[in-house]
C-alpha positions as CSV (number, residue, x, y, z in Angstrom):
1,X,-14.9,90.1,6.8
2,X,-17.8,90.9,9.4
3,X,-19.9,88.6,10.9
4,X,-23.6,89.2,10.8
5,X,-25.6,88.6,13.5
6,X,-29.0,88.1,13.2
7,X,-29.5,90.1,16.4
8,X,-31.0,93.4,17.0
9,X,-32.8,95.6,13.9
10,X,-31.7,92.8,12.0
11,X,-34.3,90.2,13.6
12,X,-36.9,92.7,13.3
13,X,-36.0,93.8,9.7
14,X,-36.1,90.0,9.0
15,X,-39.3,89.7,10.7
16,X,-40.9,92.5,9.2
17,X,-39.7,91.3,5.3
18,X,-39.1,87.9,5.0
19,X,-41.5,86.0,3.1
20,X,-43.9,83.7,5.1
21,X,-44.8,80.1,3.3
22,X,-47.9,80.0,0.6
23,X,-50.1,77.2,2.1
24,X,-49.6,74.8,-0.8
25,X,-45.9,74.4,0.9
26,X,-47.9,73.8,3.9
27,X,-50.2,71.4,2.4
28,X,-47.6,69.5,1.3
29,X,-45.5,69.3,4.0
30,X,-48.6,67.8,5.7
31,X,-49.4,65.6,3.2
32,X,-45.5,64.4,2.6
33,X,-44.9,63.6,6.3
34,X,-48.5,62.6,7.3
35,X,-48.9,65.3,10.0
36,X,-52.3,65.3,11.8
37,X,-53.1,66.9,15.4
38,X,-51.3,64.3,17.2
39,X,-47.8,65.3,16.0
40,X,-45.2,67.5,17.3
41,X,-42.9,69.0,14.9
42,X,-39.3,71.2,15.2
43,X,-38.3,73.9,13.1
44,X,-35.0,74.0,13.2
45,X,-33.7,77.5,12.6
46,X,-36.6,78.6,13.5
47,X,-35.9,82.6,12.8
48,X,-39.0,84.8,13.6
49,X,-41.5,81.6,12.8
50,X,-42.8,82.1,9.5
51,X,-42.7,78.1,9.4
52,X,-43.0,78.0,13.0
53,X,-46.5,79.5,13.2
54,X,-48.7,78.3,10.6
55,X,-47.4,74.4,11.7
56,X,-48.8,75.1,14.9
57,X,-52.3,75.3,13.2
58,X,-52.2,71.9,11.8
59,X,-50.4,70.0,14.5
60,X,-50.9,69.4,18.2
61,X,-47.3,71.1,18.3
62,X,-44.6,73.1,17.1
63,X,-40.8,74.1,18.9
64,X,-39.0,76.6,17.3
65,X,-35.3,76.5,18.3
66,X,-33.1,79.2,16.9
67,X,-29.2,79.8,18.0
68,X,-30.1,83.8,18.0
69,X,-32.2,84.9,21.2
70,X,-33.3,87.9,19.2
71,X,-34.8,86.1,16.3
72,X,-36.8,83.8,19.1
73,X,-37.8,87.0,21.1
74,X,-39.4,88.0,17.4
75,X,-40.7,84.9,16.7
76,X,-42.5,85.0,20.6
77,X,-44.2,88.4,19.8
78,X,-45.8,87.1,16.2
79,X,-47.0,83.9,18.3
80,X,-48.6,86.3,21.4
81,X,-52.1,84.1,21.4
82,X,-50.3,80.8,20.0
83,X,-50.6,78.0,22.9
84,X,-49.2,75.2,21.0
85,X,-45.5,76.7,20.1
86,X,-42.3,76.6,22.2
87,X,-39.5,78.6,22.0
88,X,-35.8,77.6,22.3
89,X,-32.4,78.5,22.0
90,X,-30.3,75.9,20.3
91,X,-28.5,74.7,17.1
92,X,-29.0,71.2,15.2
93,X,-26.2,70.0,17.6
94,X,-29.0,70.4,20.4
95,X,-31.4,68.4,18.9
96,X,-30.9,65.2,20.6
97,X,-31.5,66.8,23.6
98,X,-34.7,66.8,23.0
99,X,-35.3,63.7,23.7
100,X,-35.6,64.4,27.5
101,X,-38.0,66.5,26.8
102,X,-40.2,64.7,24.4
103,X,-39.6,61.4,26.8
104,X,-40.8,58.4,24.2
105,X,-42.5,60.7,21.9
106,X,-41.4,61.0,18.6
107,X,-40.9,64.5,16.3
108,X,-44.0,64.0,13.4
109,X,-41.3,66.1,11.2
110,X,-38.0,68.1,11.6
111,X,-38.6,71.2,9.2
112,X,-35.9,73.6,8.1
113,X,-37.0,76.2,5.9
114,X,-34.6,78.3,5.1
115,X,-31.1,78.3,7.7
116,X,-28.4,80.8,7.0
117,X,-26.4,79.7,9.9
């Protein structure tokens, strides 16, 4: 069986087709965890930010961390203009590593939208 990557024309196929969120999701996902514009939030699995980005309107501010480097490179070209997103590398077993960056702040929300890893 092959393994797909989710690197190359693939990242830019699945940034170029995939679906972005209808802002009732968003709206609720405010409303659900209480988000204002003093919280960060991670997506997790970030792919090319179709989360990612419209967080980072309602929210002080939004990583993206994504185990594909393509996908993030993506993602980085539909934020050009976006100051409140960050960009990185990682998988859910990275996530606690965090912490040293964030210091004694806490995540508003941990979002995963839609994984396939």
């Amino acid at each position: 069986m092959t393994n797909l990557k989710f690197s190359g024309e693939v990242a830019e196929f699945y940034r170029r087709y995939r679906r972005g969120y209808p802002e009732a999701v968003l709206d609720a996902l405010v409303t659900e965890f209480g988000l204002t514009t003093e919280d960060t939030v991670l997506d997790l699995g970030c792919g090319t930010g179709q989360l990612t980005l419209p967080l980072a309107a309602r929210t002080r501010a939004v990583v993206g961390m994504d185990p594909e480097p393509d996908m993030l490179a993506q993602a980085r070209n539909a934020a050009a203009g976006v100051p409140n997103v960050c960009w990185l590398v990682g998988a859910d077993s990275d996530v606690r590593a965090l912490e040293l960056v964030l210091g004694g702040e806490k995540l508003g929300a941990v979002t995963i939208g839609q994984a396939l890893h």
